[in-house]
C-alpha positions as CSV (number, residue, x, y, z in Angstrom):
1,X,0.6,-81.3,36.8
2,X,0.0,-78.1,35.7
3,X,-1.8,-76.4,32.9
4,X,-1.6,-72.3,31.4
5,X,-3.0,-70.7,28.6
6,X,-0.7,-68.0,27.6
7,X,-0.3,-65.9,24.3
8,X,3.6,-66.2,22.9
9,X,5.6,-65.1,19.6
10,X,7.1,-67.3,17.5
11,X,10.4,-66.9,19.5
12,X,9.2,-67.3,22.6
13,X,7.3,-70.8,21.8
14,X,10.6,-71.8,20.9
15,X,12.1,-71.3,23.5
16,X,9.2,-72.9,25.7
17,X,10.1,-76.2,23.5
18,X,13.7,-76.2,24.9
19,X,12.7,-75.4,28.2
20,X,10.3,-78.6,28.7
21,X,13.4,-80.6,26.9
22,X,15.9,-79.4,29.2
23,X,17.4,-81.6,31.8
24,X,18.9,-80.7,35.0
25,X,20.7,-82.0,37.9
26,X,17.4,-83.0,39.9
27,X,16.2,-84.8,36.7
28,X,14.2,-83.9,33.7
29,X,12.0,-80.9,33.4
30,X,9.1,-82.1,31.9
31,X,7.0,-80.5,29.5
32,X,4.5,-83.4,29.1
33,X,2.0,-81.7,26.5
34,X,2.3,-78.0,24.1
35,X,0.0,-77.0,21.2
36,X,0.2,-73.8,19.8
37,X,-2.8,-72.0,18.2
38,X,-2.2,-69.0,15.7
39,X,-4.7,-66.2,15.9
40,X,-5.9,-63.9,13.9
41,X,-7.1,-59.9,14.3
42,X,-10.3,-58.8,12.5
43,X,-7.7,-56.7,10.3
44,X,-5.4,-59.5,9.8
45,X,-8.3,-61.3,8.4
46,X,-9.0,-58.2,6.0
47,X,-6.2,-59.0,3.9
48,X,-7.8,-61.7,2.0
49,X,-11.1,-61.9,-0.1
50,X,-11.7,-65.4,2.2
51,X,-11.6,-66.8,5.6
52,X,-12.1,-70.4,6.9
53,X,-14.9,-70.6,9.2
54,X,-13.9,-74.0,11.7
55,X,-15.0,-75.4,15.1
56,X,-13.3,-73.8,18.0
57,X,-11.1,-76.0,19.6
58,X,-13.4,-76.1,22.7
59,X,-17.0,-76.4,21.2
60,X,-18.4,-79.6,20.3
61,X,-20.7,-80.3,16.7
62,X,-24.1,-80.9,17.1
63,X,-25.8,-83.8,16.6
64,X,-28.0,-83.9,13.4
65,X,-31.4,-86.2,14.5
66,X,-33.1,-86.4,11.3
67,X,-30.4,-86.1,8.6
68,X,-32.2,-88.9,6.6
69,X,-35.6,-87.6,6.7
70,X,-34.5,-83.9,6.0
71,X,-32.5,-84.6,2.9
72,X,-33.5,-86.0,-0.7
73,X,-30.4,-87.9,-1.6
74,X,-29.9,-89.3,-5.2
75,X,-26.5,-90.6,-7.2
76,X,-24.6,-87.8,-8.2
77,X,-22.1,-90.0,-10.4
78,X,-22.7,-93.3,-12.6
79,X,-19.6,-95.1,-10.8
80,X,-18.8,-93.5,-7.7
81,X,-20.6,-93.6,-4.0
82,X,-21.4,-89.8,-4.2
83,X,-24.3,-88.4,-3.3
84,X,-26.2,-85.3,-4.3
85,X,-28.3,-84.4,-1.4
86,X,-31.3,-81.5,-1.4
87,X,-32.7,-80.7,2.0
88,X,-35.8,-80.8,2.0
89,X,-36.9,-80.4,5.8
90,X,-35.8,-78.4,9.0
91,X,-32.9,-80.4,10.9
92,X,-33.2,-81.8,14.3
93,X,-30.5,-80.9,16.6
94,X,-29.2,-82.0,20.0
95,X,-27.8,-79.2,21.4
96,X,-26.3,-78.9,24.8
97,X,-28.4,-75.7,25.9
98,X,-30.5,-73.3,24.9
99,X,-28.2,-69.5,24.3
100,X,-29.3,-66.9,27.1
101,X,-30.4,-63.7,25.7
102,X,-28.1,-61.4,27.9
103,X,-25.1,-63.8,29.2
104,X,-23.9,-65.0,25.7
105,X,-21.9,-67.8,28.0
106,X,-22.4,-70.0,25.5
107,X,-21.5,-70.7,21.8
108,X,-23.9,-69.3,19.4
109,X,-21.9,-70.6,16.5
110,X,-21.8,-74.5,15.5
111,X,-21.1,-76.7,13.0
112,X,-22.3,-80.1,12.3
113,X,-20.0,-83.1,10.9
114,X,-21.4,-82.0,7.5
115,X,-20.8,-78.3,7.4
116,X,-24.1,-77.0,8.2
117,X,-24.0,-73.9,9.8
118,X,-26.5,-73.4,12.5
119,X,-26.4,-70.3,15.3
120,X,-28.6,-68.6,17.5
121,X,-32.0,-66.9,16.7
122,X,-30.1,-63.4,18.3
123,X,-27.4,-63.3,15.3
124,X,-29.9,-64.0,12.9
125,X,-30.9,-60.1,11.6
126,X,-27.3,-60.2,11.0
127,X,-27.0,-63.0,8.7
128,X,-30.0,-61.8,6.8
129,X,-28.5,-58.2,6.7
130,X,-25.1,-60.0,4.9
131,X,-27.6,-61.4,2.4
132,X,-27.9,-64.9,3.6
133,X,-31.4,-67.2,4.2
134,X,-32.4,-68.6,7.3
135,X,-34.0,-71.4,7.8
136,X,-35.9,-73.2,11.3
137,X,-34.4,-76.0,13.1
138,X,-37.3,-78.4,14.3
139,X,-38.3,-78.2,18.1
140,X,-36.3,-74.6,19.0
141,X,-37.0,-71.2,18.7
142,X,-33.4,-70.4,19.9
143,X,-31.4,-71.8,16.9
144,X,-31.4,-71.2,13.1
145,X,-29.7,-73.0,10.4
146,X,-27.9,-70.6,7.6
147,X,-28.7,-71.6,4.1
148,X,-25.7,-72.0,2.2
149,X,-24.1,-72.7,-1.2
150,X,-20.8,-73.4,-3.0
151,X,-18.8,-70.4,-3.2
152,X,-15.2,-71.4,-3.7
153,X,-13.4,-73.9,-5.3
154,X,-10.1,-75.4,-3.2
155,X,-6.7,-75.8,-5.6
156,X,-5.0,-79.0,-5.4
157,X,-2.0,-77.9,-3.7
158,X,-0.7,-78.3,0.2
159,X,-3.2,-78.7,2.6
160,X,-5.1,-80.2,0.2
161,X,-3.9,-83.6,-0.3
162,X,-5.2,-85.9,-3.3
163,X,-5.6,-89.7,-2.0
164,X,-7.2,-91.5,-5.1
165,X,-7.2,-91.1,-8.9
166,X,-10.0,-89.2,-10.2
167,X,-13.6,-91.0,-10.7
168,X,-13.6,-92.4,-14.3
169,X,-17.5,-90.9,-13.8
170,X,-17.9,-87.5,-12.2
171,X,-13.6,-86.8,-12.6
172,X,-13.7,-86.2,-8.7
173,X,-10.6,-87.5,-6.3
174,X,-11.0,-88.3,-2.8
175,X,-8.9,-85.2,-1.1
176,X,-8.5,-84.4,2.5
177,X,-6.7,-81.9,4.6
178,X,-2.6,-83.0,5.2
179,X,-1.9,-81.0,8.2
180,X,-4.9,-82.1,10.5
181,X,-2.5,-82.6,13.8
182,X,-3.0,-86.5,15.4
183,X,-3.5,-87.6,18.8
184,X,-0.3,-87.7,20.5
185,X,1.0,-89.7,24.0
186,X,1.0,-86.9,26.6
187,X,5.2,-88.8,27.5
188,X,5.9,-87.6,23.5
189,X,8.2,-84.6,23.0
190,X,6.5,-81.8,22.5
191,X,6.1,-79.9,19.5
192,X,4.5,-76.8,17.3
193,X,2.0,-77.1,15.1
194,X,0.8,-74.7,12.6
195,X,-2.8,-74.5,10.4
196,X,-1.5,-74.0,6.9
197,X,-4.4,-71.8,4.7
198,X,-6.4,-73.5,2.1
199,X,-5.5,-72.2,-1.2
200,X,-8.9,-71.6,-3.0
201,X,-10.5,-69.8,-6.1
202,X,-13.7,-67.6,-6.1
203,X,-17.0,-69.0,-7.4
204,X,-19.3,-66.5,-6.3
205,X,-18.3,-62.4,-5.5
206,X,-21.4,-61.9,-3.9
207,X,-22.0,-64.5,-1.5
208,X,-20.8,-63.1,1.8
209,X,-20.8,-67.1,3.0
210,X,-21.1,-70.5,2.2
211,X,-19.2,-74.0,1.2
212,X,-16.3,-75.1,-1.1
213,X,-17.3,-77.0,-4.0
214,X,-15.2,-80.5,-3.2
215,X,-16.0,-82.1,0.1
216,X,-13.3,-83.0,2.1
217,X,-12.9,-86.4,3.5
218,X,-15.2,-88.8,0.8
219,X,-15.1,-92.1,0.8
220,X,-16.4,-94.8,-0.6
221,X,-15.9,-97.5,-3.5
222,X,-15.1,-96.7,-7.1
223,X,-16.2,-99.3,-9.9
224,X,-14.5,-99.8,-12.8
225,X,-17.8,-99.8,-14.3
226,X,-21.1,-97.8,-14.6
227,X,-23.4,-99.3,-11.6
228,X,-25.8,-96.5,-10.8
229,X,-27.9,-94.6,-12.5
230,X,-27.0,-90.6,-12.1
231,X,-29.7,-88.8,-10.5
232,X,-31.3,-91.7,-9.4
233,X,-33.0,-91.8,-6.0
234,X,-31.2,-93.1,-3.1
235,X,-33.2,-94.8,0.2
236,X,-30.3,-94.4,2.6
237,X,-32.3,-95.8,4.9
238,X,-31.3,-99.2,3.4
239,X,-28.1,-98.2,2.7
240,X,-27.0,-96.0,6.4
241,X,-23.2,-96.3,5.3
242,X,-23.3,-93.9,3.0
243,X,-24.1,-90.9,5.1
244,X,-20.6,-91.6,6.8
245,X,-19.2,-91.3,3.5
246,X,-19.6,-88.1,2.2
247,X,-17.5,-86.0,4.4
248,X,-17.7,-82.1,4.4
249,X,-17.4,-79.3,2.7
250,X,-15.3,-76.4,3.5
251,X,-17.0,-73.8,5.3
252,X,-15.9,-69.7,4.0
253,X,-16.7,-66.5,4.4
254,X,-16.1,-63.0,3.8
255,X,-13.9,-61.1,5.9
256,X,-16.7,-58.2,7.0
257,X,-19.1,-61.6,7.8
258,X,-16.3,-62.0,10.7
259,X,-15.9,-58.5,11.7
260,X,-20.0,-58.4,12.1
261,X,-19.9,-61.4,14.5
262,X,-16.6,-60.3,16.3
263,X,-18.5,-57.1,17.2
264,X,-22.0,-58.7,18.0
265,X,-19.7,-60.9,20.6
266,X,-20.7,-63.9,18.9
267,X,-17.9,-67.2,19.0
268,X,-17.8,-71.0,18.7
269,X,-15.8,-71.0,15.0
270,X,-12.4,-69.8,14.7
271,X,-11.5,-67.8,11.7
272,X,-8.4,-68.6,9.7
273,X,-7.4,-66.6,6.4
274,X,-7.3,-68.5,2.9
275,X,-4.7,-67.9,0.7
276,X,-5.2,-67.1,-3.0
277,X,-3.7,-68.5,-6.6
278,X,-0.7,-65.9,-7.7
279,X,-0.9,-65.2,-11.5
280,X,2.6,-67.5,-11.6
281,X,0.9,-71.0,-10.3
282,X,2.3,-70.5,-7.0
283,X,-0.3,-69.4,-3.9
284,X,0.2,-67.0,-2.0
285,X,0.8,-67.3,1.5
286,X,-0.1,-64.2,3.7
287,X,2.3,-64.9,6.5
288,X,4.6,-67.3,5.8
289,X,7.2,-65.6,8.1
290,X,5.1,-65.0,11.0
291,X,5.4,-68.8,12.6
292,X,2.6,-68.1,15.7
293,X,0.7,-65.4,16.5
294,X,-1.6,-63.9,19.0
């Protein structure tokens, strides 16, 4: 068994496919596993108002500790499991190290299971010279959590994917992302998978960062009736399951946000460029043609 990380063109991962297909007189030359991973160059990136800020590939989320103590939660709809939720205290992490001053090893960029952004103390004169708060994380000197808002709005169109009719309260539909790649059997042929952009609309032209305004991945029930009372307090501590409900949001920023952190060597998120609504309905998708990159 053997394992490389190489950089391709489209062509060329192609032709990789139909080599680990081919069979020959000494039996099959296997290809047992293949993904491919586009990349994109600070300039790249330049060409729209938004990038998508996600987890490298490689770097695990951390673990909030305290997420029921540090949030206020309270119904944000009269029929719907939504929550509004106001953080009210510094997180607690688990966190696999603390980042070295001078051997930047490490990742200095996470992001938890609910899209808050935490990175280390070093990058934080950056993120306060882009215009964005800081906030402590309890216990650690070494890690700061970005304070963040909603600054985009994702369209309803491919990868967004609608899985439920709109709440008969709050008008919201349960939506998730269509191309997340699955699991697959390392004895399955092998294929290419590509990250198709979010298509979102500006909220905010001055934030430089900060979260879509749908959450990705929400669950929960939907009564036909009203059954809670909007604004309401919630204990979750009664009611745990709800947490796991809520799902995400989408985390964006501003191209020149990306090009700050590329030069201050900073990594753990992968950028990926966000397409934008064309005046005629239809998005606009920067690449279409380029299959994989660099």
């Amino acid at each position: 068994m053997s394992r490389a990380n190489v950089r391709v063109t489209p062509d060329e991962a192609e032709s990789i496919i139909t080599w680990g297909q081919v069979r020959g007189p000494d039996g099959r030359t296997l290809l047992a596993w293949v993904r491919f991973e586009e990349r994109w160059s600070v300039e790249e990136l330049h060409e729209t108002a938004w990038v998508e800020l996600a987890p490298a590939a490689f770097v695990e989320s951390p673990q909030v500790l305290n997420r029921r103590a540090s949030y206020a939660f309270s119904w944000a709809c009269t029929f719907c499991d939504r929550l509004d939720a106001e953080q009210v205290d510094d997180l607690e992490l688990v966190l696999e190290g603390e980042p070295a001053l001078h051997f930047r090893g490490q990742p200095e960029l996470r992001l938890t299971s609910w899209g808050e952004l935490v990175v280390s103390s070093r990058l934080g004169p950056l993120f306060e010279e882009h215009r964005l708060g800081l906030r402590s994380i309890a216990g650690t000197r070494s890690w700061l959590q970005v304070e963040l808002g909603p600054v985009c709005s994702i369209l309803p169109v491919h990868p967004c994917e609608i899985r439920s009719d709109p709440c008969p309260g709050c008008g919201h539909s349960a939506v998730a992302r269509s191309d997340v790649p699955r699991r697959r059997s390392p004895f399955q042929e092998p294929h290419i998978h590509r990250i198709v952009p979010w298509v979102a609309q500006c909220l905010s032209g001055a934030a430089m960062a900060g979260w879509s305004r749908e959450r990705i991945g929400v669950a929960g029930t939907v009564a036909a009736s009203a059954v809670h009372v909007a604004g309401a307090r919630v204990d979750v501590g009664h009611r745990t399951e709800l947490l796991g409900m809520q799902g995400a949001p989408v985390l964006f920023a501003r191209p020149a946000l990306v090009a700050a952190l590329a030069r201050a060597d900073a990594f753990g998120l992968d950028a990926r460029p966000v397409s934008a609504p064309a005046a005629s309905g239809r998005h606009l998708d920067l690449r279409a043609s380029s299959g994989l990159s660099r």
